[in-house]
N, CA, C and O atoms as a GROMACS GRO file, in nm:
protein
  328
    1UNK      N    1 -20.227  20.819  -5.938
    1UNK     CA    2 -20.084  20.818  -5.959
    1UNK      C    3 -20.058  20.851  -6.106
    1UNK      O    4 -20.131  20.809  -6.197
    2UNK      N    5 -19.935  20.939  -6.128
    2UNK     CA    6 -19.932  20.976  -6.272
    2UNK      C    7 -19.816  20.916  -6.266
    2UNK      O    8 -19.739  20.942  -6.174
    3UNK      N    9 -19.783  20.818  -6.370
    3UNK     CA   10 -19.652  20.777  -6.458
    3UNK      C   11 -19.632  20.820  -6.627
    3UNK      O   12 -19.704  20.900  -6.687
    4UNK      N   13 -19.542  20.761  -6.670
    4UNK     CA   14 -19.521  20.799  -6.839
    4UNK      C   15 -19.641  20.714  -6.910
    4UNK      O   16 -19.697  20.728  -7.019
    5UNK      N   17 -19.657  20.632  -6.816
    5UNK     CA   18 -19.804  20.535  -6.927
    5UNK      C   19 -19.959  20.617  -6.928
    5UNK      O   20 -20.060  20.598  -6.997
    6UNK      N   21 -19.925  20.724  -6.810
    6UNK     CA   22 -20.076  20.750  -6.827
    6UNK      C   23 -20.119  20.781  -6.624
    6UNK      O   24 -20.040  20.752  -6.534
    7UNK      N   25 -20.245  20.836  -6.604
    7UNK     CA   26 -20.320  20.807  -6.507
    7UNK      C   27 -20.390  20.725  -6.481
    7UNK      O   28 -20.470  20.672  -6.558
    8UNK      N   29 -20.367  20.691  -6.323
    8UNK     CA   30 -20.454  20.524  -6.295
    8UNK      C   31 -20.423  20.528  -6.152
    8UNK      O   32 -20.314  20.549  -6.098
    9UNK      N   33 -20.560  20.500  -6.089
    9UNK     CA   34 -20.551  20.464  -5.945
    9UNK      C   35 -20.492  20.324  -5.902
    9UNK      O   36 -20.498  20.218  -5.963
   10UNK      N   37 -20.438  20.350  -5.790
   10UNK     CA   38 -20.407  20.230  -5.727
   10UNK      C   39 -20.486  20.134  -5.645
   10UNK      O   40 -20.565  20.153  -5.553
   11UNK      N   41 -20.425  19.983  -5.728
   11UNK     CA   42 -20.559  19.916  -5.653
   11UNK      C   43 -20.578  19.879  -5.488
   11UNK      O   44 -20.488  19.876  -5.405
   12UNK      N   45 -20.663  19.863  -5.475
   12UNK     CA   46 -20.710  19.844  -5.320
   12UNK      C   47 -20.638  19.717  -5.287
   12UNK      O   48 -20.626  19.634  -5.378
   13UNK      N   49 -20.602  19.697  -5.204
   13UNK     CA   50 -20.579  19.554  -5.165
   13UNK      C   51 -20.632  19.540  -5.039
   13UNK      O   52 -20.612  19.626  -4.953
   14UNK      N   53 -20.714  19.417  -5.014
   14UNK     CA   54 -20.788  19.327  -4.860
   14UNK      C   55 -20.684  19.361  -4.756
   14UNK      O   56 -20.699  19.358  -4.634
   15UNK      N   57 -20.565  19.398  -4.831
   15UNK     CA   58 -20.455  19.399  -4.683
   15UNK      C   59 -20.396  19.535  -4.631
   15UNK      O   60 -20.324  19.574  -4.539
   16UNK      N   61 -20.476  19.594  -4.757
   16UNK     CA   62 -20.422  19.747  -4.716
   16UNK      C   63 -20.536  19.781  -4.591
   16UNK      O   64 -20.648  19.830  -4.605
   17UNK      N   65 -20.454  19.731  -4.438
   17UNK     CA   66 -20.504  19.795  -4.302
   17UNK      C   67 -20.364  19.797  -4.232
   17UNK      O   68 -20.258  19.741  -4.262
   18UNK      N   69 -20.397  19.880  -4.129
   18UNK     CA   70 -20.331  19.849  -4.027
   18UNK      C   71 -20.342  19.742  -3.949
   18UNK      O   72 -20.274  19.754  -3.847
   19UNK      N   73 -20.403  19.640  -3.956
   19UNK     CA   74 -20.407  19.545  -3.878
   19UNK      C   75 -20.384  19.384  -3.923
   19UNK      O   76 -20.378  19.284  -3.852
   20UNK      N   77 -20.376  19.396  -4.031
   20UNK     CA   78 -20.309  19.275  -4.141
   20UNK      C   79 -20.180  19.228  -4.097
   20UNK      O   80 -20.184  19.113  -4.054
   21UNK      N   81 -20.064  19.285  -4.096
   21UNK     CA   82 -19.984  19.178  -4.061
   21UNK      C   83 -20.008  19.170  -3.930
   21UNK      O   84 -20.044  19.056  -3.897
   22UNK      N   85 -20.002  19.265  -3.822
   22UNK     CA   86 -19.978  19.218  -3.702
   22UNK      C   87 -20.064  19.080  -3.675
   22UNK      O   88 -20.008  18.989  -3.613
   23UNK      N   89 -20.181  19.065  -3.714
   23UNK     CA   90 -20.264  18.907  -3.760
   23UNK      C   91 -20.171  18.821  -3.769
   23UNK      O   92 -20.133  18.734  -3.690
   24UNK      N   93 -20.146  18.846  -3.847
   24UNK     CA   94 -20.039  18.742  -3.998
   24UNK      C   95 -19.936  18.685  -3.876
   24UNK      O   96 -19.927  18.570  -3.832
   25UNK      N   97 -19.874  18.784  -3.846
   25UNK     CA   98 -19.779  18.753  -3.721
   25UNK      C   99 -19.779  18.704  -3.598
   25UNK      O  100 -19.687  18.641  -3.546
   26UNK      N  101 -19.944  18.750  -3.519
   26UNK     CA  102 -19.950  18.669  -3.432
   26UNK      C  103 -19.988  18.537  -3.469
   26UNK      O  104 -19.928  18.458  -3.396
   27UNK      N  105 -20.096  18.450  -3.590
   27UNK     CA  106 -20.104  18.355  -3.650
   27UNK      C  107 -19.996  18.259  -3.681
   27UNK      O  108 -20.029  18.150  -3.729
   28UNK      N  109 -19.830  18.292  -3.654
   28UNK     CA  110 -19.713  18.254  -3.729
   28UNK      C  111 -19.661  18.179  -3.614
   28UNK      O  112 -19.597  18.074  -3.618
   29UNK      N  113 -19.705  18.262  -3.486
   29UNK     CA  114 -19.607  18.240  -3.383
   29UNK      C  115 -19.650  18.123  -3.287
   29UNK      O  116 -19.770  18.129  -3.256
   30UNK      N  117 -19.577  18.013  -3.230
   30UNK     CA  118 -19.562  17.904  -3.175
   30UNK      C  119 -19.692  17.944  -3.045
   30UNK      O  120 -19.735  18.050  -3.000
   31UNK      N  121 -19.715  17.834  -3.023
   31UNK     CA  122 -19.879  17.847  -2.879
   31UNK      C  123 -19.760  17.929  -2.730
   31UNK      O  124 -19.816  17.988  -2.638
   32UNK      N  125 -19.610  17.916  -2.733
   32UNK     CA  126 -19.572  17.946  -2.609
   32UNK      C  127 -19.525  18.095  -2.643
   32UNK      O  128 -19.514  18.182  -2.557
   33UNK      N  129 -19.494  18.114  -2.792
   33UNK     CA  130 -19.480  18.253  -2.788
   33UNK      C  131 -19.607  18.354  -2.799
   33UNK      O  132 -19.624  18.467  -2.754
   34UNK      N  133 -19.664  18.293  -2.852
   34UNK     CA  134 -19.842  18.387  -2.845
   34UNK      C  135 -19.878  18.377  -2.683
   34UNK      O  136 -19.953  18.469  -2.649
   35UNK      N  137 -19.847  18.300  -2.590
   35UNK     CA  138 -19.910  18.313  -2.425
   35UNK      C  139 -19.822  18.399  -2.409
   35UNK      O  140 -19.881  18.498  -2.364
   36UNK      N  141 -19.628  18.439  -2.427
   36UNK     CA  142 -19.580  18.558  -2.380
   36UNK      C  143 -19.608  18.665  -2.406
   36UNK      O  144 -19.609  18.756  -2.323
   37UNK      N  145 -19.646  18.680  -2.578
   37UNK     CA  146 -19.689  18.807  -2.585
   37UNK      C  147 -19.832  18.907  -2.536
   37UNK      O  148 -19.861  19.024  -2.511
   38UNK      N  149 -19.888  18.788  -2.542
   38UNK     CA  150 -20.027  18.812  -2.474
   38UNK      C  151 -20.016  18.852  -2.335
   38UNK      O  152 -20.072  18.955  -2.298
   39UNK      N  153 -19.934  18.765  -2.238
   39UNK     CA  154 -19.892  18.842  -2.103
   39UNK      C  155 -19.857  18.939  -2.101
   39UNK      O  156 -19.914  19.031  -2.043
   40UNK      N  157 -19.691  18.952  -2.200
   40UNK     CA  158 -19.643  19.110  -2.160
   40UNK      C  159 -19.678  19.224  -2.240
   40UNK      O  160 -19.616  19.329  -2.225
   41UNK      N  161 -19.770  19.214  -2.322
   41UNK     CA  162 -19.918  19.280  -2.336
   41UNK      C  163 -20.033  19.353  -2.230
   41UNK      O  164 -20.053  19.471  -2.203
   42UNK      N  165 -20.104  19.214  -2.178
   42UNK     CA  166 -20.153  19.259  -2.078
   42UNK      C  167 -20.081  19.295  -1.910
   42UNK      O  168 -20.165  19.288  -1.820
   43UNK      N  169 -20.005  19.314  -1.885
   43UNK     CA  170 -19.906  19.342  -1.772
   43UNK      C  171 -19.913  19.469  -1.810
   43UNK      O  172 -19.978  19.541  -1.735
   44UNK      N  173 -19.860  19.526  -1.915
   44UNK     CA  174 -19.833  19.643  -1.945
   44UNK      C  175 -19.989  19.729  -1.955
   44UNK      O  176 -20.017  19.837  -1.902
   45UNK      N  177 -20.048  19.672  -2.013
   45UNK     CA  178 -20.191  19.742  -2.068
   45UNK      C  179 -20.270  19.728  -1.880
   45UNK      O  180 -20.301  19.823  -1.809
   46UNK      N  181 -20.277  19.626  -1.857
   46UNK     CA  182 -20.338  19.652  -1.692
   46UNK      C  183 -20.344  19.762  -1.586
   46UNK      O  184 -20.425  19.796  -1.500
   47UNK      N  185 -20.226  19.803  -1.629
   47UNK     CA  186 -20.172  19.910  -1.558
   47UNK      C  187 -20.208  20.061  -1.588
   47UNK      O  188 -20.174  20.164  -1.529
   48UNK      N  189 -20.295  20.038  -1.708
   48UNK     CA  190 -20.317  20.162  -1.726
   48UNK      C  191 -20.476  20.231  -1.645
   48UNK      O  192 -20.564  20.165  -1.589
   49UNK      N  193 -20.470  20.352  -1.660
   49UNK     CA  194 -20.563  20.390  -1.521
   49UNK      C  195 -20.736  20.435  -1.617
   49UNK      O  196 -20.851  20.449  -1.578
   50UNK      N  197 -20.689  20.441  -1.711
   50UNK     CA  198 -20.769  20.480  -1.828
   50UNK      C  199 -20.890  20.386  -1.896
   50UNK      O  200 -20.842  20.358  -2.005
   51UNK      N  201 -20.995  20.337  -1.890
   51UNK     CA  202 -21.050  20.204  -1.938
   51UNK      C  203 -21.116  20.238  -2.069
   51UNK      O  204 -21.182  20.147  -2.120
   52UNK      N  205 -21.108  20.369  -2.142
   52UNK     CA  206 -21.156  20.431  -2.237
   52UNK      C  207 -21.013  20.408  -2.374
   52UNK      O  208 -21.017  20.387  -2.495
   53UNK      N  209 -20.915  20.422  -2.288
   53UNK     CA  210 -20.772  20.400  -2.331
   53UNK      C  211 -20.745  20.235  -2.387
   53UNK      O  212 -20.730  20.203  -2.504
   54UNK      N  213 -20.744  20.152  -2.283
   54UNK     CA  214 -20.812  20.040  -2.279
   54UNK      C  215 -20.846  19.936  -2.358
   54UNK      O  216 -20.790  19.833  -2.394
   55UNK      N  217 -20.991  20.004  -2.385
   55UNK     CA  218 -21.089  19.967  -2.487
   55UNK      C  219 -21.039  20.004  -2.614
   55UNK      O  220 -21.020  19.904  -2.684
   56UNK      N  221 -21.013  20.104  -2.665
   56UNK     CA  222 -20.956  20.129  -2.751
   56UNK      C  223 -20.835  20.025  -2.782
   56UNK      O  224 -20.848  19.943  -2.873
   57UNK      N  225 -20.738  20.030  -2.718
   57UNK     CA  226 -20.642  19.938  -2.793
   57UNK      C  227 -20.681  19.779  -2.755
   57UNK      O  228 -20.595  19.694  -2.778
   58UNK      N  229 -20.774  19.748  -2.712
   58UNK     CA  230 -20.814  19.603  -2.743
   58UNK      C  231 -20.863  19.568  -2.857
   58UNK      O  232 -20.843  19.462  -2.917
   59UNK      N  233 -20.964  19.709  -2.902
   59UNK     CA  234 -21.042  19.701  -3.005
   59UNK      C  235 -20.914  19.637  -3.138
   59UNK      O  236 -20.937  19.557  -3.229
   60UNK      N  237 -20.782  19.709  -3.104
   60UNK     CA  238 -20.701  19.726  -3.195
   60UNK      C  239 -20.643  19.541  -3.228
   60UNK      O  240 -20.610  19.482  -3.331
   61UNK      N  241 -20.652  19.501  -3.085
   61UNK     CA  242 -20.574  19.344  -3.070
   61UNK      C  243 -20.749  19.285  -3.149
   61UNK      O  244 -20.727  19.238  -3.261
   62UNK      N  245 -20.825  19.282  -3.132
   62UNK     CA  246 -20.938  19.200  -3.209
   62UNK      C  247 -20.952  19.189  -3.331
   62UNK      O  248 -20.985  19.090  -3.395
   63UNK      N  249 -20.914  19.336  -3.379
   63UNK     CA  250 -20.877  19.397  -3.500
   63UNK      C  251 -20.791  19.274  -3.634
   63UNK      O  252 -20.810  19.220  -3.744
   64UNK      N  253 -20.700  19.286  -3.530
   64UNK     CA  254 -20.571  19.193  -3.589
   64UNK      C  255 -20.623  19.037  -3.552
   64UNK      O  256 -20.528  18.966  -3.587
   65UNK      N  257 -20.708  18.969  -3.510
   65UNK     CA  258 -20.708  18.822  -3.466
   65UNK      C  259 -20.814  18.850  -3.380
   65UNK      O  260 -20.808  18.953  -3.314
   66UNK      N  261 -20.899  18.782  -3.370
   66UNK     CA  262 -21.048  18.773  -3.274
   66UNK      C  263 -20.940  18.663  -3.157
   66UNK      O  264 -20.967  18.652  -3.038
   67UNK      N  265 -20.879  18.626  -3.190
   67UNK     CA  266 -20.818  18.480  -3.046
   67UNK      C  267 -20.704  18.609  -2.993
   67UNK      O  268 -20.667  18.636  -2.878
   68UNK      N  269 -20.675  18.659  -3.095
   68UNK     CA  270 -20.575  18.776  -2.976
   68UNK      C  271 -20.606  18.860  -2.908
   68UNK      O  272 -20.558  18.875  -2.796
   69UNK      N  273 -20.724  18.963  -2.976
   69UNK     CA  274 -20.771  19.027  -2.865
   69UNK      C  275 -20.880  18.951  -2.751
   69UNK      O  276 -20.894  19.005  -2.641
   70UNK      N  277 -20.945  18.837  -2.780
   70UNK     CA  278 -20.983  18.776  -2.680
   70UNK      C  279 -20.909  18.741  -2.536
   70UNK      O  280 -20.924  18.755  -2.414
   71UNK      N  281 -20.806  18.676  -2.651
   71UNK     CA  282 -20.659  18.664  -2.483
   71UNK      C  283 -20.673  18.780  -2.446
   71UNK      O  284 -20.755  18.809  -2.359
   72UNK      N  285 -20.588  18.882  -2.512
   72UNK     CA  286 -20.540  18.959  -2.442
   72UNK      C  287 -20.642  19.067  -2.347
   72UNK      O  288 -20.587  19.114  -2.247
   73UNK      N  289 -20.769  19.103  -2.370
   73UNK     CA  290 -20.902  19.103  -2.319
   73UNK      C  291 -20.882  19.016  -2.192
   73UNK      O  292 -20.838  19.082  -2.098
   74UNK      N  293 -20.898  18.913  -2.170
   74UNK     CA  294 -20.912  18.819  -2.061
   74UNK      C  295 -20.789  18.852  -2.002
   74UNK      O  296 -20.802  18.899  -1.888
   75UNK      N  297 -20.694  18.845  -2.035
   75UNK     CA  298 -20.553  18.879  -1.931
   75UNK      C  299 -20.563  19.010  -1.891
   75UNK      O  300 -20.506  19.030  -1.784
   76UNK      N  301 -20.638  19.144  -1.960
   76UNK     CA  302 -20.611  19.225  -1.907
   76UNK      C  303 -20.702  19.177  -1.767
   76UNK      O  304 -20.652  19.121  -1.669
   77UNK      N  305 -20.821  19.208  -1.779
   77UNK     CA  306 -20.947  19.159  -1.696
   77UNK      C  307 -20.913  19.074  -1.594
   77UNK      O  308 -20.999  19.057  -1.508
   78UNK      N  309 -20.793  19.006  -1.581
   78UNK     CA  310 -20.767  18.910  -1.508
   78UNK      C  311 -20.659  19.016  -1.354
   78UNK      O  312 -20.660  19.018  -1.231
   79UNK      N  313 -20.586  19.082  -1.460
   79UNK     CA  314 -20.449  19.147  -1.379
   79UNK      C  315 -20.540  19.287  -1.293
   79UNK      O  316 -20.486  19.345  -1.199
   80UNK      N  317 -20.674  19.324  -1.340
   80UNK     CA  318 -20.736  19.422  -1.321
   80UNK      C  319 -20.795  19.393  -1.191
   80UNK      O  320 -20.807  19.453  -1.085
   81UNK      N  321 -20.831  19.269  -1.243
   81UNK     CA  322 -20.961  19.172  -1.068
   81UNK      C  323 -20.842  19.195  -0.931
   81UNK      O  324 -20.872  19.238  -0.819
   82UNK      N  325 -20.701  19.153  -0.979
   82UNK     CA  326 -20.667  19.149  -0.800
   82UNK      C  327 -20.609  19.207  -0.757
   82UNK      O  328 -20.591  19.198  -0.636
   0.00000   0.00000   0.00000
Protein backbone atom coordinates (compact mmCIF):
# COMPACT_ATOMS: atom_id res chain seq x y z
CA UNK A 1 0.00 0.00 0.00
CA UNK A 2 1.41 3.44 -0.90
CA UNK A 3 0.38 6.47 1.35
CA UNK A 4 2.16 10.04 1.94
CA UNK A 5 4.25 8.27 4.81
CA UNK A 6 5.84 5.91 2.59
CA UNK A 7 5.43 2.04 1.41
CA UNK A 8 4.35 -0.73 3.75
CA UNK A 9 2.50 -3.90 3.59
CA UNK A 10 -0.46 -4.66 5.33
CA UNK A 11 -0.50 -6.67 8.29
CA UNK A 12 -1.89 -10.12 8.30
CA UNK A 13 -4.42 -10.61 10.73
CA UNK A 14 -5.50 -14.50 12.34
CA UNK A 15 -8.91 -13.22 11.12
CA UNK A 16 -8.27 -12.31 7.79
CA UNK A 17 -10.49 -15.67 6.43
CA UNK A 18 -13.49 -16.24 5.22
CA UNK A 19 -14.56 -18.20 7.89
CA UNK A 20 -13.92 -16.05 11.06
CA UNK A 21 -16.92 -14.39 11.71
CA UNK A 22 -19.38 -16.75 10.51
CA UNK A 23 -17.56 -18.80 13.78
CA UNK A 24 -17.78 -15.78 15.84
CA UNK A 25 -21.49 -15.79 15.01
CA UNK A 26 -22.46 -19.10 15.25
CA UNK A 27 -20.46 -19.13 18.85
CA UNK A 28 -22.82 -15.91 19.87
CA UNK A 29 -25.99 -17.53 19.19
CA UNK A 30 -28.37 -19.06 21.99
CA UNK A 31 -28.32 -23.43 22.00
CA UNK A 32 -32.14 -22.96 20.32
CA UNK A 33 -30.98 -20.67 17.69
CA UNK A 34 -27.82 -22.71 16.65
CA UNK A 35 -30.39 -26.17 16.46
CA UNK A 36 -32.55 -23.79 13.85
CA UNK A 37 -29.90 -22.85 11.92
CA UNK A 38 -28.32 -26.03 11.75
CA UNK A 39 -31.78 -27.56 10.58
CA UNK A 40 -32.61 -25.03 8.00
CA UNK A 41 -29.16 -25.59 6.84
CA UNK A 42 -29.36 -29.07 6.56
CA UNK A 43 -33.04 -29.28 4.98
CA UNK A 44 -31.80 -27.19 2.41
CA UNK A 45 -28.27 -28.78 1.85
CA UNK A 46 -30.02 -32.53 1.94
CA UNK A 47 -31.63 -31.92 -0.93
CA UNK A 48 -28.99 -31.48 -2.96
CA UNK A 49 -28.27 -34.36 -5.54
CA UNK A 50 -24.55 -33.62 -5.66
CA UNK A 51 -22.33 -35.24 -2.62
CA UNK A 52 -19.10 -33.66 -4.12
CA UNK A 53 -21.18 -30.31 -3.76
CA UNK A 54 -21.93 -31.41 -0.35
CA UNK A 55 -18.69 -32.07 0.92
CA UNK A 56 -17.49 -29.09 -0.11
CA UNK A 57 -19.74 -26.80 1.73
CA UNK A 58 -19.51 -28.81 4.94
CA UNK A 59 -15.92 -28.53 4.66
CA UNK A 60 -16.93 -24.75 4.71
CA UNK A 61 -19.39 -25.19 8.10
CA UNK A 62 -16.16 -27.03 9.95
CA UNK A 63 -14.19 -24.35 8.66
CA UNK A 64 -16.09 -21.81 10.73
CA UNK A 65 -16.68 -24.11 14.12
CA UNK A 66 -15.73 -27.93 14.30
CA UNK A 67 -19.46 -28.21 16.56
CA UNK A 68 -21.08 -26.57 13.43
CA UNK A 69 -20.02 -28.41 10.81
CA UNK A 70 -20.31 -31.52 12.92
CA UNK A 71 -24.13 -30.70 13.45
CA UNK A 72 -24.70 -29.73 10.44
CA UNK A 73 -22.77 -32.99 8.90
CA UNK A 74 -25.02 -35.19 11.09
CA UNK A 75 -28.30 -33.43 10.09
CA UNK A 76 -27.42 -33.57 6.68
CA UNK A 77 -26.68 -37.50 6.98
CA UNK A 78 -29.70 -37.82 8.93
CA UNK A 79 -32.37 -36.11 6.21
CA UNK A 80 -30.26 -38.22 3.51
CA UNK A 81 -30.91 -41.89 5.47
CA UNK A 82 -34.86 -41.64 4.98
Amino acid sequence: MTSPMGTHATPPHTTDDDFFQAGELYRLMSAEETSRLVANIAGGLSQVSRDDVIEKDLAHFHAADPEYGRRVEEAVRALRED
